[in-house]
C-alpha positions, -999 to +999 in steps of 0.1 A: -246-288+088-257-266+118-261-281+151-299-279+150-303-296+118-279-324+133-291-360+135-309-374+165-297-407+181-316-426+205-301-430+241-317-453+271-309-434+304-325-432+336-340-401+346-324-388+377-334-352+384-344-317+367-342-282+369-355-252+344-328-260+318-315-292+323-320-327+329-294-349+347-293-389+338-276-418+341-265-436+311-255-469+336-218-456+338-221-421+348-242-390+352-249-368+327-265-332+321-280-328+291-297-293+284-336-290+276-331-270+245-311-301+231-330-331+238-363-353+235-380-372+255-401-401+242-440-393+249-429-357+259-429-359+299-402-367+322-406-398+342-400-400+379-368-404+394-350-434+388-373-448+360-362-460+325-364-435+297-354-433+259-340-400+250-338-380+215-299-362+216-283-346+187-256-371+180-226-341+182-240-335+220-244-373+225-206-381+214-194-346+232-211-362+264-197-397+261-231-415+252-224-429+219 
Protein backbone atom coordinates (compact mmCIF):
# COMPACT_ATOMS: atom_id res chain seq x y z
CA UNK A 1 0.00 0.00 0.00
CA UNK A 2 1.29 3.45 -1.10
CA UNK A 3 1.36 6.19 1.30
CA UNK A 4 -1.67 7.97 -0.30
CA UNK A 5 -3.88 5.16 -0.24
CA UNK A 6 -2.84 4.75 3.58
CA UNK A 7 -5.55 4.81 6.30
CA UNK A 8 -6.63 8.05 7.97
CA UNK A 9 -6.75 8.22 11.85
CA UNK A 10 -8.34 10.79 13.68
CA UNK A 11 -6.15 13.06 15.99
CA UNK A 12 -7.56 16.04 18.46
CA UNK A 13 -4.83 18.81 18.45
CA UNK A 14 -4.95 22.35 18.91
CA UNK A 15 -4.26 24.47 16.15
CA UNK A 16 -1.29 26.64 16.88
CA UNK A 17 -0.09 28.35 13.72
CA UNK A 18 0.24 28.07 9.63
CA UNK A 19 2.21 28.76 6.90
CA UNK A 20 1.87 27.84 2.87
CA UNK A 21 2.68 24.10 3.55
CA UNK A 22 2.35 23.35 6.92
CA UNK A 23 0.43 23.52 9.92
CA UNK A 24 2.02 23.30 13.42
CA UNK A 25 -0.16 21.77 16.54
CA UNK A 26 -0.21 20.71 19.74
CA UNK A 27 -1.16 17.25 20.51
CA UNK A 28 -1.18 18.33 24.57
CA UNK A 29 2.55 16.95 24.89
CA UNK A 30 4.35 18.61 22.23
CA UNK A 31 4.32 20.55 18.96
CA UNK A 32 3.99 19.09 15.87
CA UNK A 33 4.25 20.08 12.06
CA UNK A 34 2.29 18.28 9.99
CA UNK A 35 2.34 19.14 6.16
CA UNK A 36 -0.87 20.43 4.19
CA UNK A 37 -0.50 17.85 1.51
CA UNK A 38 -0.93 15.11 4.25
CA UNK A 39 -3.69 16.03 6.37
CA UNK A 40 -7.55 16.95 6.96
CA UNK A 41 -9.15 19.17 8.76
CA UNK A 42 -12.68 18.53 10.01
CA UNK A 43 -15.20 21.09 8.12
CA UNK A 44 -12.15 22.10 5.86
CA UNK A 45 -10.94 25.54 7.58
CA UNK A 46 -8.37 26.06 10.15
CA UNK A 47 -9.53 27.38 13.44
CA UNK A 48 -7.92 30.18 15.19
CA UNK A 49 -5.02 29.94 17.25
CA UNK A 50 -5.26 27.99 20.21
CA UNK A 51 -8.81 26.42 19.50
CA UNK A 52 -9.69 22.67 19.53
CA UNK A 53 -9.51 20.79 16.25
CA UNK A 54 -9.91 17.16 15.01
CA UNK A 55 -7.48 16.31 12.36
CA UNK A 56 -7.57 13.62 9.42
CA UNK A 57 -3.46 12.06 9.27
CA UNK A 58 -2.41 9.17 7.45
CA UNK A 59 -1.69 6.78 10.23
CA UNK A 60 2.28 6.10 8.83
CA UNK A 61 2.74 10.12 9.27
CA UNK A 62 0.64 10.10 12.57
CA UNK A 63 2.94 7.11 14.21
CA UNK A 64 6.28 8.76 12.32
CA UNK A 65 5.16 11.98 14.33
CA UNK A 66 4.46 10.42 17.72
CA UNK A 67 0.55 11.03 17.62
CA UNK A 68 -0.66 7.56 17.78
Amino acid sequence: MSHREAEKVEVSVTFKRETERAVLVHDGDKDVWLPKSQIEIEGGEWPKEGEACDVLVAEWLAKNKGLI
